[in-house]
N, C-alpha and C positions, 0 to 999 in steps of 0.2 A: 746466313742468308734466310730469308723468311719471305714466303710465298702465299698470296690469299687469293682465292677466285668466291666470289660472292654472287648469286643467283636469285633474286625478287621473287619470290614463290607466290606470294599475296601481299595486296596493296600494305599489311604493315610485318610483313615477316621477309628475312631474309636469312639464305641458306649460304654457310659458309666452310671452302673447304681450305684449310692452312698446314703448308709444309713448314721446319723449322730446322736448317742447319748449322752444325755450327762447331768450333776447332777451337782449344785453351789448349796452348802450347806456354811449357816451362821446361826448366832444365832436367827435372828427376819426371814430369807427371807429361802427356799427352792425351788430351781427349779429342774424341771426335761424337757425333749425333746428328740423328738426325730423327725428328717427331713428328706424326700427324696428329690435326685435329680437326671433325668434324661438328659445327654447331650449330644453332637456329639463334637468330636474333628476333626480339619481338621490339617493335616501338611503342613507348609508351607516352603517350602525350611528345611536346613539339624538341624537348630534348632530352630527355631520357628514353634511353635502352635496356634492357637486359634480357642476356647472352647464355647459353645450357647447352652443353656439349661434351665430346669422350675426348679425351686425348693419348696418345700410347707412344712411345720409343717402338721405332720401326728398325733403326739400326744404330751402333753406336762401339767405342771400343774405350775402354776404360770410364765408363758412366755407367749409371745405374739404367736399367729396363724396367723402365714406372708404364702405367700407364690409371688413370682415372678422370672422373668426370672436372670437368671445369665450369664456374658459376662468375660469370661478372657483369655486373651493374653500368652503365656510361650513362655523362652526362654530357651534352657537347657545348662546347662555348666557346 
């Protein structure tokens, strides 16, 4: 399940807060997670974006406890 609440800050930035849950069931493995991420988006020109943010394992049971920055580019079409 994945969650995003997004907030206009200024006419070309927005502020975005994203939950990320989620379950891989197999016979011998079970995981469970669940991630936040916090980002800013800037617009750049009429279809490109890019996105700079932290993201972290808030809870989880048989996955790894990562957490670090995220970088990504969009183009919309």
């Amino acid at each position: 399940m994945d969650t995003t609440l997004g907030v206009h800050v200024a006419p070309r930035w927005l502020l975005l807060a994203q939950t990320y849950a989620g379950r891989a069931d197999a016979e011998t493995f079970r995981a469970e997670w669940l991630k936040a991420e916090i980002s800013v988006v800037r617009e750049l020109g009429r279809d490109w974006r890019v996105q700079a943010g932290w993201r972290a394992t808030l809870a989880g049971r048989e996955t790894p406890a990562d957490q670090g920055p995220v970088l990504a580019l969009w183009r919309r079409f």
